[in-house]
N, C-alpha and C positions, 0 to 999 in steps of 0.2 A: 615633598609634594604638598601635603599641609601647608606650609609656610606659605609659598607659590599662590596657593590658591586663596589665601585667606589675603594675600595681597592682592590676588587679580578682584576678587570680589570687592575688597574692600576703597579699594582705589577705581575700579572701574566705573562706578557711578557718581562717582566725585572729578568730576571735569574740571571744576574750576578751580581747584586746590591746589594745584603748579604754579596756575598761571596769580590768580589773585593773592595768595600768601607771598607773594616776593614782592619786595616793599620798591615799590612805583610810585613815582612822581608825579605822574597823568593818572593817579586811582585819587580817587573821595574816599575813605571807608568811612560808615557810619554804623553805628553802634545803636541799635535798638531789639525788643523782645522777640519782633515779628510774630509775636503772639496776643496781639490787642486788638482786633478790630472795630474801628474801622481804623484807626490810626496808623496799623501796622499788621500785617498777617503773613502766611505762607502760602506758596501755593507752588504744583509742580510745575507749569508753565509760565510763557512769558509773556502772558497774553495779559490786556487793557495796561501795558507800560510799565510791567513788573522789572523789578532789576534784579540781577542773580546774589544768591548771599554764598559768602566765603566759605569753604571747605564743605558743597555739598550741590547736587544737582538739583536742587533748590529755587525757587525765585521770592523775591519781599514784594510786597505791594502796601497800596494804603496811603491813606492821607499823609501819612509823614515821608514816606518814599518821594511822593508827588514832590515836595517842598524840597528833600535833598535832592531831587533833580533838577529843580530849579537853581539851587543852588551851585551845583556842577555845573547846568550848562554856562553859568556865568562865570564859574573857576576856569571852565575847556579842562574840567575832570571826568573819569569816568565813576560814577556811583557805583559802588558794591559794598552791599549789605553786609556785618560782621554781625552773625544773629547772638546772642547775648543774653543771660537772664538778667531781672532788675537787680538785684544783688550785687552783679559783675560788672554793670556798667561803670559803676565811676572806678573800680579800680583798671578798666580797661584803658579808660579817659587817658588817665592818670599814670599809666605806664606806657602809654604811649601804643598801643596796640591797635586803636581808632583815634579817628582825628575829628568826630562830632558824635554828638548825644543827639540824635531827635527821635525819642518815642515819647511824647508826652508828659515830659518832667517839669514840677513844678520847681521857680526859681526860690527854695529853701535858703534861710541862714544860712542852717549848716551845711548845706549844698554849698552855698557860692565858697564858704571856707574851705574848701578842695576847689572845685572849681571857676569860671567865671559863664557868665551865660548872655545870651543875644537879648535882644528884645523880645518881649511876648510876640507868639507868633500863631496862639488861639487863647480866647476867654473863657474858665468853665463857671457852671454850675455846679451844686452839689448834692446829690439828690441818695436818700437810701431805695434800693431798688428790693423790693418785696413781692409776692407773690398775692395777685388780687381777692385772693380769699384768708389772705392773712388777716388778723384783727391786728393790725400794725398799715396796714392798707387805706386808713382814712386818718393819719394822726394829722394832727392841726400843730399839736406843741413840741415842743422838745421832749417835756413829760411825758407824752406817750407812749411813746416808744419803754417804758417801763418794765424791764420781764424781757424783752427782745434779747435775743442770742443773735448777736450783729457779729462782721471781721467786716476787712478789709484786704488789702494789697500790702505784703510784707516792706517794711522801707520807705513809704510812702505819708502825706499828712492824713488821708484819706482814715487811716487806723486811728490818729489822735483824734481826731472829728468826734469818734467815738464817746469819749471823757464828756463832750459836751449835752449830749444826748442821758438826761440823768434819769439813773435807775435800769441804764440798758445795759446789759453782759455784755463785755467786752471779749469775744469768744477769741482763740489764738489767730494771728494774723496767718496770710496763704500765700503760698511765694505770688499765683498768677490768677486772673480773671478765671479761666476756663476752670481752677480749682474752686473761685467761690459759686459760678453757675449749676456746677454739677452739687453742692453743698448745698443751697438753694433747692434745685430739684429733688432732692433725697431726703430735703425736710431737716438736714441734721444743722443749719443754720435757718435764723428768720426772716435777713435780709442781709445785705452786704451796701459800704458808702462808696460811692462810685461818683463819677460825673456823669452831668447829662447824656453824653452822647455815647457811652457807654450800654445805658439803658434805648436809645436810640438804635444802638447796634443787635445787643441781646434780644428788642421786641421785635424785632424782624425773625428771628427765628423761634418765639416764644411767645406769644402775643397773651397769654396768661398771668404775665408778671407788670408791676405797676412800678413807677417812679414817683418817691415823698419829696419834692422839693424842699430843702433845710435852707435853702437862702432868703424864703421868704418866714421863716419862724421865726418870733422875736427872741433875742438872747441868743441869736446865731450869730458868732464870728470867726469871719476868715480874713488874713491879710491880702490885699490884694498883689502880693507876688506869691501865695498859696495858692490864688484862684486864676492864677495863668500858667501856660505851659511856653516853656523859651526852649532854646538851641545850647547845650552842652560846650563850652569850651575849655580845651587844658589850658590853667593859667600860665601866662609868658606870652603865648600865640596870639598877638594882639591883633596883628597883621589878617589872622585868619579870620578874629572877631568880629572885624572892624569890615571884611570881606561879607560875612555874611549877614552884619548889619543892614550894609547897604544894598542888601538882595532884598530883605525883609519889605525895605521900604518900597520897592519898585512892584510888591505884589497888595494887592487892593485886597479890599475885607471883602467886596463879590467877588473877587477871585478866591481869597482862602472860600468862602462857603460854598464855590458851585467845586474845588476841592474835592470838600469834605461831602455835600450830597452824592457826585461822584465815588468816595470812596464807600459810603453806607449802601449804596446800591451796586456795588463790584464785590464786595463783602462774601468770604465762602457761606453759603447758607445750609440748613438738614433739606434733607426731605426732597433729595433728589435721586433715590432709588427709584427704579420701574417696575411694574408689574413684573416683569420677566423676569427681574435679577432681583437678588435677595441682597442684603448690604453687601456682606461678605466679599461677593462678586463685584459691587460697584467701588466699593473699597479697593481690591488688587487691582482695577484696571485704573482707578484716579491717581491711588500713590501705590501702588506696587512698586515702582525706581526707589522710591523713599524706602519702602521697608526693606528692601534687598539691599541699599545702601546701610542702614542701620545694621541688619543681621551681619553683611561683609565685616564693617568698620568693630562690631562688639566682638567677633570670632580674630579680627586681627589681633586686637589688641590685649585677649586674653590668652590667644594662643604665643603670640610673639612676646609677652609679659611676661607669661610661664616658662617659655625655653630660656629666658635670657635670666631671669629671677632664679632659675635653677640651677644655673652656672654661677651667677652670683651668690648665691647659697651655699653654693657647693665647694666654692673658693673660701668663702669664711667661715663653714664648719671645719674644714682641712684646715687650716689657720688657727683655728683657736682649740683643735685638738693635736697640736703638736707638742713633742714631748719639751720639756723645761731642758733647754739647753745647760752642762755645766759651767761655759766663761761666763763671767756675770757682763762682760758687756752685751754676747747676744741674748743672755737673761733678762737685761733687760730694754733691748729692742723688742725684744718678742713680747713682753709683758706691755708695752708701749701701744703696738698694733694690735693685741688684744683686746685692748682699752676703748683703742678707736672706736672697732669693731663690735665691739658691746654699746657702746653709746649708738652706732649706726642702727645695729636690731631694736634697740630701746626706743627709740625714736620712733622709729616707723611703725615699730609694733603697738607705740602708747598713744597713737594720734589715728586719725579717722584722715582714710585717702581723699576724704573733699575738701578738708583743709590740706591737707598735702599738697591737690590739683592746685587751688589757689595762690595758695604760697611761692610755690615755683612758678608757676605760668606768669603770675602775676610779678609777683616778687620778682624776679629775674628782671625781665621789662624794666622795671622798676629801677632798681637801684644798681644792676650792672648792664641796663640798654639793650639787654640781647631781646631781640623779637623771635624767639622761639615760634617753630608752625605747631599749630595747634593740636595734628595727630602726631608730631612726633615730643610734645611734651608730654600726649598723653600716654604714649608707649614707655616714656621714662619713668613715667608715677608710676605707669601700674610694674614694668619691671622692679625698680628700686625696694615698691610695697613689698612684691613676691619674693623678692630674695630676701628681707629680713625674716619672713616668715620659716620663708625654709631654710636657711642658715642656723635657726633652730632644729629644726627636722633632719636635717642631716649633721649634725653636729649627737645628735641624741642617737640617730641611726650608728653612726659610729664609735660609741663607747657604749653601747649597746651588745654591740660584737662581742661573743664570749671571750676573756681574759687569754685562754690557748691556742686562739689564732694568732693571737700578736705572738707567741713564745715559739708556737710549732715552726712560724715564717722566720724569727728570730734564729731558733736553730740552725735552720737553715741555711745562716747566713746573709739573708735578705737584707736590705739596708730599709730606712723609714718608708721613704718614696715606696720602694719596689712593693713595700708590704701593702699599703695605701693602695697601689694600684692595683695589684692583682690578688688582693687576697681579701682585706678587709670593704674598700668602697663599692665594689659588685655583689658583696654581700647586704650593706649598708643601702645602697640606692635600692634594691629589690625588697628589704624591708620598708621603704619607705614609698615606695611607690601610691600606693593608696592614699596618704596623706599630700603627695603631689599631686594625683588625681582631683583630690577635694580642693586644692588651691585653684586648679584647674578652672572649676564648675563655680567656685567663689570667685574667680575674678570674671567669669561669664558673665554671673549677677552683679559684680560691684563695678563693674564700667559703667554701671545706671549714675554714679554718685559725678563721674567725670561730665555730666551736664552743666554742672557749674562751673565749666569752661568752656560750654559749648561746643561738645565735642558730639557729633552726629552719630551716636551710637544707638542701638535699638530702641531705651525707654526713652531719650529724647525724641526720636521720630514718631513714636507712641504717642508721646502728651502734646505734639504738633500735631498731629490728625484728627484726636480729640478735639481739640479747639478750635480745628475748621467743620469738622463733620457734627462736630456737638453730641455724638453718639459717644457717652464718656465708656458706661460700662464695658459696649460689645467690646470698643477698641482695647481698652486694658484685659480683657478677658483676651481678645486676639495674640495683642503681647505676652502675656501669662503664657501662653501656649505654646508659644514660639520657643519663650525659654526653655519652659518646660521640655520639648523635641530637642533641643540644643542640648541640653544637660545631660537626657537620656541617652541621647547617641554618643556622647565622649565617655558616658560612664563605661556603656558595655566596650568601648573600643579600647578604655585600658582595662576594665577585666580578661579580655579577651588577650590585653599582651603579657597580665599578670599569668595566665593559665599556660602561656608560652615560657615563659621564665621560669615556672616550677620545676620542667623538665620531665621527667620519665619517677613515676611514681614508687616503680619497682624496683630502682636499682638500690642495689646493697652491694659494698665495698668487697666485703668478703664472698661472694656470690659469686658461681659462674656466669654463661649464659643461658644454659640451660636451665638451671637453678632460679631464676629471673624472669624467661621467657612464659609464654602463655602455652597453655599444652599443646596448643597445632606447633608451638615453634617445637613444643619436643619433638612431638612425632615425626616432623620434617628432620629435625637432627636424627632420628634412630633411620 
């Protein structure tokens, strides 16, 4: 029943996940954050021309949306958005998973060395964006900026900008915009380097923050394929290059600009709560589908990780606590798949599941073609994680077993299996239960790390609402809480089947029933 429902929930608000993840010849897919505005954002609806993004009831909009639809309608494709963090794009590029990059990348070096890219398709500025009561708020020189605790956008030139700005703390880079705004607001950074229309987008909804123009400070330089943003393409695809070259050309510079005005005034903005409703409330009614989608897709794929990681655990503790056969040839087969299987827990146990997600999602794609769907690569990480773990835990639960269960069953006559079955592993999984339990609640919380495959699970959907609603805290306080109810109710639900497996407190071997029972049973027996 569980199972059933963590699929009906978690599938049920994900409509377009059938049909978009099976590789069509009439789809566009493009690859960007939907987390930049104006260039790119989220939003529940379809409304001012939004197109739907893959594996989530979702829509993208934004100035770079606008451009791949131009570009579609001139392929006679249909556009849908493969939402993506900046990180993942070019390995998505690159394995073939999307067939274009437009969120606002600039045409790098070391970019085109992976990739190959269109014509510019906008010109930026470079501006550090600060807060108007900062003493970094009137700099004139690069000097100034001296003392300043600056980031930028993890990945990006925008971070080395930084270097040139001398005497300015180069604070750790942030995977996304809506991380350095809310870093900004809280005062724990001083400014962040951004392009213009970045600061364009943010002073619409903050009009307290200021823009330091760096392109006009002398000793500033940027190459000019730094200071434009092109169109993404996997190198070989000339055909498609060459395709959406000659789109680029047929759209005029007051076409991209009345675009981009368009997209800075479509823009999710704050500060559209009403007197009546408290956020809270305007929140569940804008993205409630999003969060219910999120909660589904996190309870899927930790509850279906855990059942299947338990089996898989449960299959290589029984494996690698078999006794040393005496032919030495299955001596040493056994010692062979022992081997395996130790380097399998070793693995998975000495690496963190977001290079894991990576590796296979990506990796696969990559170098054996297979275009894996995106929630079922991620039900495989997180099973594969969970059963190395507990492959330990039940391996440990079962030589754990006092030394006179194996002898009494032995006695008996019982052969390995039978003992295995009925005597030692019902002993062994009930000891371990609790430690299942806690895999449980840890793969609740670690499905957060599977965002860097885009995978729509609860704290993804969290740091997309953030970044339209701009209310960083309440939302992460929302999510905080969510787990938290989530956690709390699976804990007491296997306490509750630990208290059922105990069994009867009172029984003693040598006892009758009488002897056992509770005085009303005597009296009822006399």
């Amino acid at each position: 029943m569980a199972i059933l429902l963590s699929l009906f929930i978690g599938f049920s608000f994900n409509s377009h996940e059938t049909h978009a993840a099976k590789k069509d010849s009439n789809t566009l897919k493009i690859g960007m954050e939907a987390n930049y505005p104006p260039y790119n954002w989220t939003q529940p609806t379809k409304s001012n021309g939004a197109v739907p993004i893959d594996g989530s009831n979702s829509y993208a909009n934004g100035y770079d949306v606008q451009i791949a639809k131009i570009i579609g309608k001139r392929l006679h494709k249909k556009v849908i958005v493969e939402k993506t963090q900046w990180d993942g794009l070019l390995p998505a590029l690159t394995s073939g998973k999307i067939d274009l990059i437009i969120a606002g990348m600039s045409p790098t070096p070391e970019r085109r060395k992976a990739i190959n890219f269109s014509a510019p398709y906008r010109k930026s500025t470079f501006v550090v964006i600060t807060n108007k009561a900062s003493k970094y708020s009137n700099a004139k020189k690069l000097t100034d900026f001296k003392g300043a605790k600056l980031t930028a956008q993890q990945g990006t030139l925008h971070y080395d900008l930084i270097k040139q700005l001398k005497g300015a703390k180069r604070e750790p880079a942030m995977r996304d915009f809506s991380a350095m705004r809310q870093s900004l607001a809280s005062g724990t950074i001083d400014g962040y380097v951004a392009e213009d229309i970045e600061f364009e987008s943010y002073h619409n909804v903050n009009p307290n923050i200021i823009a330091v123009n760096l392109n006009k400070m002398a000793g500033f330089h940027v190459d000019h394929d730094d200071s434009v943003t092109s169109i993404g393409v996997k190198k070989g695809n000339t055909k498609l290059l060459d395709e959406v070259n000659a789109t680029l050309r047929t759209i005029s510079n007051k076409k991209r600009d009345q675009l981009m005005s368009q997209a800075v005034k479509e823009q999710p903005k704050a500060g559209n709560e009403t007197k009546k409703e408290n956020w809270l409330v305007t929140t569940w009614k804008q993205y409630g589908g999003m969060i219910m989608s999120g909660i589904g897709m996190t309870l899927l794929l930790a509850l279906v990780g855990t059942i299947v990681g338990f089996f898989i655990g449960l299959l290589v503790g029984i494996v690698r606590t078999i006794p040393t056969p005496t032919t030495r040839g299955k001596r040493w087969a056994l010692n062979f798949v022992k081997w395996l299987l130790s380097v399998y827990v070793e693995i998975f146990r000495g690496t963190p599941m977001m290079v894991q997600a990576a590796v296979i999602y990506y990796g696969i794609a990559q170098f054996w073609h297979l275009n894996l769907n995106r929630t079922l690569a991620a039900l495989i990480i997180v099973s594969i994680n969970t059963g190395a773990y507990l492959a330990e835990v039940i391996r440990g639960g079962i030589i754990s077993t006092p030394e006179g269960q194996f002898e009494a069953a032995s006695a008996l006559g019982m052969t390995h299996n039978q003992r295995m079955w009925h005597i030692i592993l019902p002993q062994a999984i009930r000891n371990c239960l609790p430690s299942i339990t806690n895999e449980f609640i840890v793969n609740i919380k670690d499905t957060s790390v599977l965002s860097i495959i885009s995978v729509s699970e609860l704290f993804f959907v969290g740091t997309t609402i953030a970044s339209q609603s701009f209310k960083f805290f309440p939302t992460y306080l929302m999510i905080s809480a969510i787990y938290l109810i989530l956690t709390f109710t699976i804990t007491r639900i296997f306490n509750f089947i630990e208290k059922k497996l105990e069994g009867n407190k009172n029984y003693n071997l040598m006892a009758n029933q009488v002897q056992v029972g509770t005085p009303k049973d005597a009296e009822a027996n006399n």
